[in-house]
C-alpha positions in Angstrom: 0.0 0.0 0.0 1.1 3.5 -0.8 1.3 5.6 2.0 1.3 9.3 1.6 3.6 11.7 4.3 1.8 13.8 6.7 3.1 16.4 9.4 2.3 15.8 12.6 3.9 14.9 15.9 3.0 11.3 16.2 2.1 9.7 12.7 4.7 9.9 9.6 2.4 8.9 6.6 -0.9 7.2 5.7 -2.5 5.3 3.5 -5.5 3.5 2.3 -7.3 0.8 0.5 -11.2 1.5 -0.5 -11.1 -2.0 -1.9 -10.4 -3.6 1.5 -11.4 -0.6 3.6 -8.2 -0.6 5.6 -6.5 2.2 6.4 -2.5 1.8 7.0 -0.3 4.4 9.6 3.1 4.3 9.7 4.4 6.0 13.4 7.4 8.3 14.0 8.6 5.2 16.2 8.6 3.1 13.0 5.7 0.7 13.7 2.8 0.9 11.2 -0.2 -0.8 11.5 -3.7 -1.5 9.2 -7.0 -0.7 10.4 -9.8 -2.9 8.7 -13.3 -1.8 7.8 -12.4 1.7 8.1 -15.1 3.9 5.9 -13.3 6.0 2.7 -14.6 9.3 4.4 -13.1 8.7 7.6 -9.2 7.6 6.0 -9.8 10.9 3.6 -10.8 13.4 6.5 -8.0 12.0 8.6 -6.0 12.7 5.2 -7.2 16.4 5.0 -7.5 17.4 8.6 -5.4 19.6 10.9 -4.4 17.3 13.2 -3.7 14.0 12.5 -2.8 13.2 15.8 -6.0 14.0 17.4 -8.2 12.6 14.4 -6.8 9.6 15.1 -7.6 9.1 19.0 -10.6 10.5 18.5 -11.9 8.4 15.7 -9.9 5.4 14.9 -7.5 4.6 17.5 -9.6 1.6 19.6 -12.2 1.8 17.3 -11.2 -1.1 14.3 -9.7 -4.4 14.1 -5.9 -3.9 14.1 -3.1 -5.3 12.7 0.7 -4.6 13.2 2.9 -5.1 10.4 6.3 -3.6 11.0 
């Protein structure tokens, strides 16, 4: 999966899959992990907001099957 680079404090890049609905976040500590069933608009607004940071705790983190991969 490609992952596009983002700016923020905790998360170095993100991608996605609308075939398979997961969403993949690779860490500033190097771990990256895939979220499954996440909806399109959710992976795009977490794309397009401010903080990625906080999008993420609020409305993925503990909130969709997770897988690490690295």
């Amino acid at each position: 999966m490609t992952r596009q680079p983002v700016v923020s404090t905790n998360i170095t890049s993100i991608g996605y899959d609308p075939q398979t609905r997961t969403l993949e976040i690779e860490f500033h500590n190097g771990r990256v992990y895939q979220y499954r069933g996440v909806p399109e608009a959710t992976a795009t607004a977490l794309l397009n907001t401010a903080s990625h940071g906080q999008y993420f705790n609020m409305y993925v983190k503990d909130r969709y099957s997770t897988r690490r991969i690295a």
